[in-house]
Every structure is written in structure tokens, then in C-alpha cells.
C-alpha positions, 0 to 999 in steps of 0.5 A: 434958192440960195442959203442966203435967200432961204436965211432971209426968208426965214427973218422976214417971215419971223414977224408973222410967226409971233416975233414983236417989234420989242424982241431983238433979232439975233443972226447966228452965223457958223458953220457948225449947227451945235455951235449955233443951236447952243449960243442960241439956247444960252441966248435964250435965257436971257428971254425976249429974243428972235433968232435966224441962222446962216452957215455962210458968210454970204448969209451975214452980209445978206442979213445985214444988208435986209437988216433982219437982225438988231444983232450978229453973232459970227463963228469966224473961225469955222464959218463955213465956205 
């Protein structure tokens, strides 16, 4: 499996692990886990959010073709190869 499925396969499953259809999804795509795990915790204060992560740009162009994410937020500098 792929990081790009695995990514996937995380947001398609987020419905069934409590994420209503009011919440907006947030892909968080870097290469650096701080990186995403702190945008996400900042993110998180503003409430009513569901988050998927990638580390590769195979996994932004695969959230947004699943359309598993209202919103994604893309560490161009770093992302990973």
C-alpha cells in the first residue's frame, strides 16, 4: 500500500470515526510530522474540523482527486519527495 492509499484510506474512513458532514476536512501536506501536528493543533482551536496527512505530493494530488478534503494546506518548501 502506498502512502497516497494509506492517506486515503484514512479520510474516506474519517465519516465512520465520528466526522459529520457540517465538519470541514483539512488535508495537511509536509514533509515534517511537527510541522503538520502543530498547524493541526492551532486548527483545532477554531473547533468543528477533521484532519487527514500526507507527507508526499502524490498524497495532495490523491486527496484532491478523492475529494477527501474541503481544504489543503501544502508545506511547499519542505514536502517530502
Amino acid at each position: 500500500m502506498s502512502v497516497a492509499e494509506a492517506c486515503l484510506g484514512r479520510a474516506q474512513s474519517a465519516p465512520s470515526q465520528g466526522t459529520t458532514r457540517n465538519q470541514i476536512r483539512v488535508a495537511l501536506i509536509s514533509g515534517h510530522p511537527l510541522y503538520r501536528e502543530g498547524f493541526a493543533r492551532i486548527l483545532r482551536t477554531a473547533g468543528n474540523m477533521a484532519f487527514v496527512e500526507g507527507v508526499y505530493a502524490a498524497d495532495a494530488v490523491a486527496i484532491a482527486r478523492e475529494r477527501a478534503a474541503d481544504v489543503v494546506v501544502i508545506d511547499l518548501y519542505d514536502l517530502a519527495d
